[in-house]
TORKOL-4160 file (C-alpha; in steps of 0.2 Angstrom, whole numbers, padded with zeros to 4 digits, m for minus):
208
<pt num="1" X="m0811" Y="m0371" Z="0616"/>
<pt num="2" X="m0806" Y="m0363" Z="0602"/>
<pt num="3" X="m0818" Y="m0362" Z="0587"/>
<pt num="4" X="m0810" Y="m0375" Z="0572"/>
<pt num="5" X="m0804" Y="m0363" Z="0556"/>
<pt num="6" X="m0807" Y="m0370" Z="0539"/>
<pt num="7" X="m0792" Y="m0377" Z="0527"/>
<pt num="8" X="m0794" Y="m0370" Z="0510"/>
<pt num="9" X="m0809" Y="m0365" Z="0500"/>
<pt num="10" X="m0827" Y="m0372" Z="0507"/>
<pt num="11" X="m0844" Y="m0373" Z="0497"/>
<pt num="12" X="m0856" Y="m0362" Z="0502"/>
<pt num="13" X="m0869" Y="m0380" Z="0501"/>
<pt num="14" X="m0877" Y="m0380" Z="0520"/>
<pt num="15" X="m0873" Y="m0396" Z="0532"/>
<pt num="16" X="m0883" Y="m0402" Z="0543"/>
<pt num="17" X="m0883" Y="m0412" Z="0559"/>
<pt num="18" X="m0871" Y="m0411" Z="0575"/>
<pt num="19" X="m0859" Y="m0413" Z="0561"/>
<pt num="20" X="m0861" Y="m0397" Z="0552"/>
<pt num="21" X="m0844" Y="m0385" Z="0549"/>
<pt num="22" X="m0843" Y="m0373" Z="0563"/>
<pt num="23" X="m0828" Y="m0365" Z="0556"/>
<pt num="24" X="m0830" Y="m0347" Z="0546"/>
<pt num="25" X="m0828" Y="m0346" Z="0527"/>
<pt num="26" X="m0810" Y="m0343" Z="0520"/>
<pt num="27" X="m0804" Y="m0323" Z="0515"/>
<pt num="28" X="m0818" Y="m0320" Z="0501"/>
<pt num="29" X="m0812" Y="m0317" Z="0483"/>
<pt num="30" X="m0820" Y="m0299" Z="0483"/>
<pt num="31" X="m0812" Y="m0293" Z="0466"/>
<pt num="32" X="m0820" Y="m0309" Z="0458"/>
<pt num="33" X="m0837" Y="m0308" Z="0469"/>
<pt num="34" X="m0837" Y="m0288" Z="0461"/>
<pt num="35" X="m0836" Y="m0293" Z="0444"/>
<pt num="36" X="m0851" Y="m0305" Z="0447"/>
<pt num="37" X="m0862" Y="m0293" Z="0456"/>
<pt num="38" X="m0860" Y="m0279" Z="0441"/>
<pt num="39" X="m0863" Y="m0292" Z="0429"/>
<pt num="40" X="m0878" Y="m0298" Z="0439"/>
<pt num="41" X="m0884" Y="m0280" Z="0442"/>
<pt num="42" X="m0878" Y="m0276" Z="0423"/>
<pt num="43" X="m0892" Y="m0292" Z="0417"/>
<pt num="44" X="m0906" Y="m0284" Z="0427"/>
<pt num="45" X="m0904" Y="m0268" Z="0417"/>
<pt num="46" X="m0895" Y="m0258" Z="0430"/>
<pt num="47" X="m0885" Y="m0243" Z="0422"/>
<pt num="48" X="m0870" Y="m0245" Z="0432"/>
<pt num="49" X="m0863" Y="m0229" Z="0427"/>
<pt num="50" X="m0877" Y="m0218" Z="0435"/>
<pt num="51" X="m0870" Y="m0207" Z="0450"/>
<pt num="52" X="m0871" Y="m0219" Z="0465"/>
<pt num="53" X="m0871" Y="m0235" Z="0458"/>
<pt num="54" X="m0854" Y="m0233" Z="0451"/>
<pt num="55" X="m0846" Y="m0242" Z="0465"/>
<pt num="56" X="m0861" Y="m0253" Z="0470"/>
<pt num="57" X="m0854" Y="m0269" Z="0465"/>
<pt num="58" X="m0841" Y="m0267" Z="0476"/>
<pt num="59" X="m0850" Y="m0264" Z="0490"/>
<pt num="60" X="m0862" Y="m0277" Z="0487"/>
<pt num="61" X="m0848" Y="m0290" Z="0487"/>
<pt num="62" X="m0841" Y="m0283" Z="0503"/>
<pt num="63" X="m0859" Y="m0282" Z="0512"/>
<pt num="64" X="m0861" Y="m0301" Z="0506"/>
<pt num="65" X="m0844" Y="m0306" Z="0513"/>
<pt num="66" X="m0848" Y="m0298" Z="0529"/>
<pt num="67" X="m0865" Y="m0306" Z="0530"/>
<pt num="68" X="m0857" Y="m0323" Z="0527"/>
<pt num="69" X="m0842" Y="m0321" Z="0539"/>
<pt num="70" X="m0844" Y="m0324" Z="0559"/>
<pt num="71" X="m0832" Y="m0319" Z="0571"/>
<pt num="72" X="m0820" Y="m0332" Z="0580"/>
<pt num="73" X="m0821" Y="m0333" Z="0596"/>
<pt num="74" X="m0818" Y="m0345" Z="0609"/>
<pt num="75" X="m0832" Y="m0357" Z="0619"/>
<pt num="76" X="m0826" Y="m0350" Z="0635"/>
<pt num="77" X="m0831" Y="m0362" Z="0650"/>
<pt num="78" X="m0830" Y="m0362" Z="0669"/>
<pt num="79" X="m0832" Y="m0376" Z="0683"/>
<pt num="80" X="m0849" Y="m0376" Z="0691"/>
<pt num="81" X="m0841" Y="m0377" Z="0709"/>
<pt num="82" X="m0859" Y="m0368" Z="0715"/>
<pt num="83" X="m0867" Y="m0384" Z="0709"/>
<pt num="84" X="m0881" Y="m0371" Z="0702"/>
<pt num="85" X="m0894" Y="m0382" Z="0693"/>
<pt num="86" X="m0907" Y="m0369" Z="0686"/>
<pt num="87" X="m0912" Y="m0364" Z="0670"/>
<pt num="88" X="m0898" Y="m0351" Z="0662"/>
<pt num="89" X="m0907" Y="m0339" Z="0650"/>
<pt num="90" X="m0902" Y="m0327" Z="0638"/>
<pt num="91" X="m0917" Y="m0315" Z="0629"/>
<pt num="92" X="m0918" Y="m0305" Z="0614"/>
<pt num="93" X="m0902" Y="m0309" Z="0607"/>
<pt num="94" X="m0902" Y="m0300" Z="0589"/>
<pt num="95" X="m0896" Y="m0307" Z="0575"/>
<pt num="96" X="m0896" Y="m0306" Z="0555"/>
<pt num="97" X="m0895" Y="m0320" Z="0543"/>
<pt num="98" X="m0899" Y="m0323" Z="0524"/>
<pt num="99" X="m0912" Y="m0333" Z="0517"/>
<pt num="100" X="m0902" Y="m0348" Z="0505"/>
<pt num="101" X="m0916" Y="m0347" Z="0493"/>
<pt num="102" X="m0918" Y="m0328" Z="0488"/>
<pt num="103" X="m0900" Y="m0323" Z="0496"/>
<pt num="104" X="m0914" Y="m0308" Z="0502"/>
<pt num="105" X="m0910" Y="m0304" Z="0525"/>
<pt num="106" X="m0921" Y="m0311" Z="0540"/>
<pt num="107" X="m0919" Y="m0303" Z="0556"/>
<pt num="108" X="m0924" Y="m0306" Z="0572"/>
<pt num="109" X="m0921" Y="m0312" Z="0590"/>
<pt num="110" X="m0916" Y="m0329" Z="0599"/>
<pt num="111" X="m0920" Y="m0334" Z="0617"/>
<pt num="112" X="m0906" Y="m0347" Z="0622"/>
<pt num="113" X="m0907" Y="m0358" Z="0638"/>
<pt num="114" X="m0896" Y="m0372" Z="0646"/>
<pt num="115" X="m0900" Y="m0383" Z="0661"/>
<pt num="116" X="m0880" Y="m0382" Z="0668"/>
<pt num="117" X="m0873" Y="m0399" Z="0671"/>
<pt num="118" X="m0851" Y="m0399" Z="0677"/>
<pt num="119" X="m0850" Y="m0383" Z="0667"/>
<pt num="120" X="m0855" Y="m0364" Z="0664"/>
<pt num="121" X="m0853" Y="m0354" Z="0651"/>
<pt num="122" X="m0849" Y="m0338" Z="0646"/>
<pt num="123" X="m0865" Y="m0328" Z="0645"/>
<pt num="124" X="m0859" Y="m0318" Z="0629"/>
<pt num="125" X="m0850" Y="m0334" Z="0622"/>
<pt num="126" X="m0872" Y="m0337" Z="0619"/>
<pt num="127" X="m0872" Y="m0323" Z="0609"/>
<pt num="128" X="m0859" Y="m0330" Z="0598"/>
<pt num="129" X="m0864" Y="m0345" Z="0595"/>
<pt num="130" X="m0879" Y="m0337" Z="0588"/>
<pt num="131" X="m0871" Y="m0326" Z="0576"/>
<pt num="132" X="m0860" Y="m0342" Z="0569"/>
<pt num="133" X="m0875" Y="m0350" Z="0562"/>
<pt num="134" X="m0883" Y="m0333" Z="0557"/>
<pt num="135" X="m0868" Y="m0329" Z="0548"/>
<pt num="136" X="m0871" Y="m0340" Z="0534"/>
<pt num="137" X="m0885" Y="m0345" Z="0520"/>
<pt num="138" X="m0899" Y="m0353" Z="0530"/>
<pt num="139" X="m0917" Y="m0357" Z="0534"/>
<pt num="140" X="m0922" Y="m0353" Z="0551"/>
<pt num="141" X="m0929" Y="m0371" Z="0558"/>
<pt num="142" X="m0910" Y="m0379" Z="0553"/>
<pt num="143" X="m0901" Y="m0364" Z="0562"/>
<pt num="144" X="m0913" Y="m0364" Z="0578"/>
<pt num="145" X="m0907" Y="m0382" Z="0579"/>
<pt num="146" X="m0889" Y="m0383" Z="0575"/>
<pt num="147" X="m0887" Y="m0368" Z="0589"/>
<pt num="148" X="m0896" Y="m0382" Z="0599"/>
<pt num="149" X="m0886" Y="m0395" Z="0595"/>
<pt num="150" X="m0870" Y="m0385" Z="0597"/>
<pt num="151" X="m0873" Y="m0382" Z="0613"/>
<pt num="152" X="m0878" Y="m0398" Z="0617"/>
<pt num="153" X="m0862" Y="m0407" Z="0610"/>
<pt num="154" X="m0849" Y="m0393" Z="0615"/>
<pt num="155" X="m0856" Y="m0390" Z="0633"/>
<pt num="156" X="m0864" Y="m0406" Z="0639"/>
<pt num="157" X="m0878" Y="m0397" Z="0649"/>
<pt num="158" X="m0892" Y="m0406" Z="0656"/>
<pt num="159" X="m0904" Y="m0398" Z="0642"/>
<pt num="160" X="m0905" Y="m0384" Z="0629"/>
<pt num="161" X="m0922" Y="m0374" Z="0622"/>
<pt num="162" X="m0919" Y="m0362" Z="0609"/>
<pt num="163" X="m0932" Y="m0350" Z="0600"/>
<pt num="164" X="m0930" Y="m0340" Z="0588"/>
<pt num="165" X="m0941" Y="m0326" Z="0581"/>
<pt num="166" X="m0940" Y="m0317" Z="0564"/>
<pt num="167" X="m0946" Y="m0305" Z="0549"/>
<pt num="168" X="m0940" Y="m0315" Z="0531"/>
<pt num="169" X="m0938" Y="m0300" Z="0517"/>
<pt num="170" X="m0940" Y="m0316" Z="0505"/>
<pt num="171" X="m0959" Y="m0313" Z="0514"/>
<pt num="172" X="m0963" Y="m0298" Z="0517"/>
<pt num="173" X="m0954" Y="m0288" Z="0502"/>
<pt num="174" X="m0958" Y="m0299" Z="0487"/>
<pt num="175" X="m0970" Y="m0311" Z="0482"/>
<pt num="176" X="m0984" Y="m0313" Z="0493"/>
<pt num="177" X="m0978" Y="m0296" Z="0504"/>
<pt num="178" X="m0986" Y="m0299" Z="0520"/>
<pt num="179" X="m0977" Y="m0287" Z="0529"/>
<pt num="180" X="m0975" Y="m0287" Z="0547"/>
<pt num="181" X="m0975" Y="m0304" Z="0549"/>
<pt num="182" X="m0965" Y="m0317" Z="0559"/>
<pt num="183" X="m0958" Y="m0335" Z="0560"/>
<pt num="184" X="m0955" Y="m0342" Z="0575"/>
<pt num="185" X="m0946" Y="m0359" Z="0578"/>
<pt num="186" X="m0940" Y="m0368" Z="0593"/>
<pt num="187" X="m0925" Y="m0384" Z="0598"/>
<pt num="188" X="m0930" Y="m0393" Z="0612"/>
<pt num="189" X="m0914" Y="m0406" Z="0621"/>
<pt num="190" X="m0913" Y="m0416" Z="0636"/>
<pt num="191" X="m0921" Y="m0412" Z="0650"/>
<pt num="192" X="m0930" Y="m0395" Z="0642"/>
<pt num="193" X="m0939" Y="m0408" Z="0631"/>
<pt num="194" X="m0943" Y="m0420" Z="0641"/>
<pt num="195" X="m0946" Y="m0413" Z="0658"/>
<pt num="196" X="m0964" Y="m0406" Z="0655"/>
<pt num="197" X="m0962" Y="m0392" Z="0671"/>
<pt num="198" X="m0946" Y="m0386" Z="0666"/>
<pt num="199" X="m0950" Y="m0386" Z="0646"/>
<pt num="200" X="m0966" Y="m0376" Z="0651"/>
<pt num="201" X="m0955" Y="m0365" Z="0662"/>
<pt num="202" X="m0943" Y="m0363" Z="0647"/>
<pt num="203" X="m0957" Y="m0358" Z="0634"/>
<pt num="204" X="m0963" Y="m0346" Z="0646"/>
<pt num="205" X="m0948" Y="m0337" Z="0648"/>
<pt num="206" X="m0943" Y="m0338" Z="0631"/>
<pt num="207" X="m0961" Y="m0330" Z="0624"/>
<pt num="208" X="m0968" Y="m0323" Z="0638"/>
């Protein structure tokens, strides 16, 4: 299953729910987006023409594009002929996003899990799915579940736990700066949430 592309331009305004554009963002206007980070650096009293920040704009437009653009790729799937029916679980998954309300990083890890139902997937295709809701401006208790709920809707598994682990820069670099702290979230579905031994045994893999 090939991940949907977008037709024209998109907001930048977050969805949420199963419905939510999984799509990436269309080509980036970089010249325009470079105008508006030199003005912007320019009204914080930056002194563009200082060696070294000459070209910044530019490359803060281009950093942004790349922090707002996932990679396609395809929800590769295969047959579960073994009939396997335990838990499938991925660790320590990295991943980089931005906060939506400072636009400042958050990085971290994800645990992802499935219970397999008549399909398997592709262990890096978990990865993937990851970095398309990472890819974007979010907050981490909507991403943790739209990877959930992705999953849940595109591979019909029997259940789905999710955690996610990161250090906020909106935290620990400005305002209250309480540096080396993390958030942690968790997306519980179908039988992972329901199932009290086999939630249990997700948690414990997941934070264990």
């Amino acid at each position: 299953m090939t991940v949907p592309q977008p037709a024209g331009r998109r907001s930048l305004r977050p969805a949420t729910g199963p419905e939510v554009v999984t799509g990436p963002l269309p080509e980036p206007d970089l010249p325009a987006a470079t105008a508006a980070a030199r003005a912007f650096l320019e009204a914080l009293g930056m002194d563009l023409s200082a060696p070294g920040l000459d070209r910044t704009p530019d490359r803060m437009a281009r950093a942004y594009a790349e922090m707002f653009r996932p990679r396609p790729f395809e929800m590769t799937t295969f047959a579960n002929d073994e009939g396997y029916d335990e838990m499938v679980v991925a660790r320590d998954i990295p991943f980089t996003s931005v906060c939506e309300h400072h636009l400042l990083p958050f990085t971290g890890t994800a645990t992802v899990a499935y219970l397999p139902g008549g399909r398997i997937l592709g262990l890096s295709k978990l990865a993937r799915v990851v970095e398309l809701f990472a890819k974007r401006p979010q907050v981490q208790e909507r991403m943790t579940q739209q990877i959930a709920r992705y999953l849940q809707e595109h591979l019909a598994p029997r259940g789905v736990g999710v955690v996610l682990s990161a250090e906020h820069t909106c935290m620990t670099v400005r305002g209250v700066q309480a540096r080396g702290s993390s958030t942690t979230t968790s997306a519980l579905l179908g039988r992972v949430r329901e199932d009290a031994r086999t939630r249990q045994e997700f948690l414990a893999l997941a934070t264990g």
